[in-house]
C-alpha positions in Angstrom: 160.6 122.8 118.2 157.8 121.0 116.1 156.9 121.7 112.3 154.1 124.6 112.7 152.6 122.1 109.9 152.4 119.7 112.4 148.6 118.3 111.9 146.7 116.6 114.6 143.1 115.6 115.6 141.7 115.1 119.3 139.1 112.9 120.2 137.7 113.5 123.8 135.3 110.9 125.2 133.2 112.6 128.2 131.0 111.6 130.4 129.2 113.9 133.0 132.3 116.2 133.1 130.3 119.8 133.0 132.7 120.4 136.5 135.6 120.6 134.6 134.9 120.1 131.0 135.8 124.1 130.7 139.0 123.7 131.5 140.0 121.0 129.3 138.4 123.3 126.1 140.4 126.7 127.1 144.0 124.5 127.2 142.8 123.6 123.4 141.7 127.0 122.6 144.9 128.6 123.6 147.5 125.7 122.2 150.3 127.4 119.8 149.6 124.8 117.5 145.7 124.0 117.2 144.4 120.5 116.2 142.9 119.8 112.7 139.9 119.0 114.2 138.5 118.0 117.7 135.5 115.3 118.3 134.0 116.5 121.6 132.1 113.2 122.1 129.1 113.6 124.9 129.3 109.6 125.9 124.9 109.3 127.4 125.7 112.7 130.1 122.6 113.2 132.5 124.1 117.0 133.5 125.0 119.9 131.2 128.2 118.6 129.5 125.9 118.8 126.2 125.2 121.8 126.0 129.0 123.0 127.1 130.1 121.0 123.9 127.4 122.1 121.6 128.6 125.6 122.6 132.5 125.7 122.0 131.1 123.9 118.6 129.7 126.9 117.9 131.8 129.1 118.9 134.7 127.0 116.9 134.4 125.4 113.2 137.4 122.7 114.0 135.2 121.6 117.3 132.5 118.4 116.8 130.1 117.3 118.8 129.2 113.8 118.4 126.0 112.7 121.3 125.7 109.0 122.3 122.9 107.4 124.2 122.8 106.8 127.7 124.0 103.3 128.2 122.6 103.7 132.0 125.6 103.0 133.6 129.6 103.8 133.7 131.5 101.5 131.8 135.5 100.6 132.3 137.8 100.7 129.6 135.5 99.3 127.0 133.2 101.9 127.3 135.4 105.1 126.4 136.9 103.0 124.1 133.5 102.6 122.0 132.8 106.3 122.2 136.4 107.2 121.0 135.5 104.7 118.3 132.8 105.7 117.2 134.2 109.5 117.3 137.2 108.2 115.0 135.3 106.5 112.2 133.1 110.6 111.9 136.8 112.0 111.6 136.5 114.1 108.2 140.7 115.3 108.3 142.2 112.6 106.5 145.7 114.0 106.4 146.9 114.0 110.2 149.8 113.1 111.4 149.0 112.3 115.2 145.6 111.3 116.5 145.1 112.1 120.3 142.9 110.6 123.4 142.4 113.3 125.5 140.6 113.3 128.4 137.9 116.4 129.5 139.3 116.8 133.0 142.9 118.2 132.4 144.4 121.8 132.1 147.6 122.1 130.4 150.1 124.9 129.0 149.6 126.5 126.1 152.4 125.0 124.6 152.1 121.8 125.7 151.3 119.7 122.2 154.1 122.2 120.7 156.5 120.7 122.9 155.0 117.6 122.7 155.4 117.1 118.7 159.3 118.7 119.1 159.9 115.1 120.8 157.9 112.9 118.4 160.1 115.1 115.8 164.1 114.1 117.6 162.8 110.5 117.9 161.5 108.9 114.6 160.2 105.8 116.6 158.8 107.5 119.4 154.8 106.5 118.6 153.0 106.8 121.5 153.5 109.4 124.0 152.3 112.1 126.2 152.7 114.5 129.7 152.7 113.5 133.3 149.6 113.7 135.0 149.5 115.6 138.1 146.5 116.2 140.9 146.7 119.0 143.0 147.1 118.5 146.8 147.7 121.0 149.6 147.7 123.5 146.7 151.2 121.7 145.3 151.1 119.4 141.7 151.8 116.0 142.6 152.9 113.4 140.4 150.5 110.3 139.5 154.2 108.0 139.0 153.8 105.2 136.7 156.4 102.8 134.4 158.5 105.7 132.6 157.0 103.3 129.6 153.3 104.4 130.3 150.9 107.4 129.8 148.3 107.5 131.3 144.8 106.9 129.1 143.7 110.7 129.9 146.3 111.8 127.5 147.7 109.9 124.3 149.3 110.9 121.7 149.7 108.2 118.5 152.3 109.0 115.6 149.9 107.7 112.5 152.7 104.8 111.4 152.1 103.6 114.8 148.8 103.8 115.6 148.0 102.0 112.2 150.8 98.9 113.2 148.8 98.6 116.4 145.8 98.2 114.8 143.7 101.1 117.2 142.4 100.5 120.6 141.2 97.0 122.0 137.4 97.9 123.8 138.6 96.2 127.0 139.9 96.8 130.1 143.5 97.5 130.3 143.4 99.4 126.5 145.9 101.8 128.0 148.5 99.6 128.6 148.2 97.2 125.8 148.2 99.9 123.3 151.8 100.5 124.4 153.3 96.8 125.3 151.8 96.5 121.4 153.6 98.8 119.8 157.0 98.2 122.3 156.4 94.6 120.8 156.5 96.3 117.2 160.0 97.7 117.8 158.2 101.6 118.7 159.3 103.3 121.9 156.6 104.9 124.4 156.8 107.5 127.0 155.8 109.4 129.5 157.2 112.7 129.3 157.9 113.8 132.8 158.3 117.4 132.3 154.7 118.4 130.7 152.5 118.6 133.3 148.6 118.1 132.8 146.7 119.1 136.0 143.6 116.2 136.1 140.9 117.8 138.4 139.4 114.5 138.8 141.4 111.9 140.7 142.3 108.4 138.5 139.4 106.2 139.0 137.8 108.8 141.4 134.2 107.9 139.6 134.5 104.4 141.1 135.8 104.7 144.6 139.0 102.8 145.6 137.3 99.5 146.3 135.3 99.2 143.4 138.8 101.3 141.2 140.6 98.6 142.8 139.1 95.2 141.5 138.5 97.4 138.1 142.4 97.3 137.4 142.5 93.3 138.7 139.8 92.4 135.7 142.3 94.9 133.5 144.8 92.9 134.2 143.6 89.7 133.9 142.1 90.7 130.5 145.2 91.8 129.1 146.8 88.4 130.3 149.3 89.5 132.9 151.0 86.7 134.7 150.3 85.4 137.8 152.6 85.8 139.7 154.0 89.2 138.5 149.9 90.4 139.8 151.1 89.1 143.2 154.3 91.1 143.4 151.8 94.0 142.4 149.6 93.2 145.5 152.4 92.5 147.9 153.8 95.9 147.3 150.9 97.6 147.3 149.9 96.6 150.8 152.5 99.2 151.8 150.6 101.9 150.3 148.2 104.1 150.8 145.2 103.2 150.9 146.7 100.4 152.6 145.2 96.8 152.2 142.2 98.0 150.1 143.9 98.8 147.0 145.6 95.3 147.2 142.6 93.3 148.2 141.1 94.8 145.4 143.2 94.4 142.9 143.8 90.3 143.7 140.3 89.8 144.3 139.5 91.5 140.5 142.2 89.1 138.8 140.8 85.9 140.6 137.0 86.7 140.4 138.2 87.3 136.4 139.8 83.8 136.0 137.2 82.1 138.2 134.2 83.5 135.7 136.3 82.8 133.0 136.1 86.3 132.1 137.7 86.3 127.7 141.0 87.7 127.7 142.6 89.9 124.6 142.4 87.8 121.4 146.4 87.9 120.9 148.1 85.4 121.9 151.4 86.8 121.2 151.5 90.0 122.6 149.9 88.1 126.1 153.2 86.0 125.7 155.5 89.0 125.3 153.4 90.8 128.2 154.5 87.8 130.6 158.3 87.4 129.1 158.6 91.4 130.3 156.9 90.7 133.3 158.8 87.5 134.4 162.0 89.3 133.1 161.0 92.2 135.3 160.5 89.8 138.7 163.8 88.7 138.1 165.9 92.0 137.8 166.3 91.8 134.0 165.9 95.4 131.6 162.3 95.1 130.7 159.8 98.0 129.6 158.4 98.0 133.5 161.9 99.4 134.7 
């Protein structure tokens, strides 16, 4: 079991999430072990996802709200990135030991960070980490499967020691992998862990629509430098599932467009070069961190 000193701080980027924001505020408000402090960031909302954060603040001295401007549109990757930023640098704990991205669409258990800081606690170089997302379908939770490696961006949890080696987020595209493949590259382990569930009411790039969700993760991954030929293994396989052919049109036509505009890829030469030594290792049957 975790420390019960265990000290943590959430920072929630939301957009427009009044639907389900609710649910998201209850799992916090019923956790065994409650954050430090929370940043409820309102990232430019036109509905009433204000007011539902300027109400729990109330309600709860550990809760912030922090209001951004409307940039007029939804922005990918670098956008949630900049409003977690600018959440992090109004943080006033300065003694926590894990900072967390959470998203405001999830429900979760009320032991769920509990359980979550017993495994950072048996692993010393466990530094980032977090549940298994799960939508619900037919009334059934259904795994969103992934590289045992990754968590998914709507819930992240970063050991301090890490999270400093890594040097924060990059505001691009493709943050929530890189994050990772950075600190794998800095000798830390990250992982999903399979058997906390977080129930995400809003479907993974649902916003978007498939198409447009689609040529979003091609520019991702052209951005964060993945090699060419390990994209078109991705889109080969992909025409086998659902939705078939769109998701892997998509995704080949975002890479291409990317390196056809010339689009600026991460400023890190060396972790793009250990993305594409996992990568090849991976097209070639090797033990890589995409097993």
């Amino acid at each position: 079991m975790a420390p019960i000193n265990a000290r943590y701080v959430i920072i929630t980027p939301v957009r427009d999430e009044e639907a389900y924001l609710r649910f998201t505020i209850e799992s916090v408000l019923n956790q065994s072990i409650r954050p430090s402090e929370w940043v409820l960031v309102n990232d430019g909302s036109s509905d009433n996802t204000g007011k539902i954060i300027e109400d729990a603040a109330r309600k709860h001295s550990w809760i912030r709200p922090l209001h951004r401007s409307d940039r007029g549109f939804r922005q990918a990757g670098g956008g949630v990135v900049q409003a977690f930023n600018d959440a992090y640098s109004t943080l006033t704990t300065s003694d926590w030991d894990f900072v967390v991205k959470l998203d405001g669409d999830l429900s979760f258990e009320p032991d769920y960070f509990e359980r979550c800081f017993g495994y950072f606690k048996s692993e010393p170089k466990l530094g980032v980490a977090g549940g298994a997302i799960y939508h619900i379908k037919g009334g059934q939770p259904c795994l969103e499967r992934g590289p045992a490696f990754h968590v998914r961006g709507a819930t992240k949890i970063y050991r301090r020691a890490c999270w400093e080696a890594i040097g924060g987020l990059l505001p691009a595209p493709g943050w929530d992998t890189l994050d990772e493949v950075k600190a794998q590259m800095l000798g830390w382990n990250t992982r999903c862990f399979a058997d906390l569930q977080l129930i995400h009411h809003r479907y993974t790039g649902a916003a978007d629509g498939t198409w447009k969700t689609a040529i979003k993760y091609g520019k991702a991954n052209y951005i964060s430098g993945y090699h060419p030929l390990f994209v078109l293994a991705k889109c080969a396989r992909r025409l086998f599932q659902k939705p078939y052919v769109v998701a892997s049109a998509g995704l080949f036509h975002g890479y291409v467009t990317s390196y056809l505009k010339r689009i600026p890829r991460v400023d890190d030469p060396q972790l793009i070069a250990y993305v594409r030594r996992q990568q090849i290792s991976r097209l070639v049957g090797r033990q890589t961190i995409w097993k």
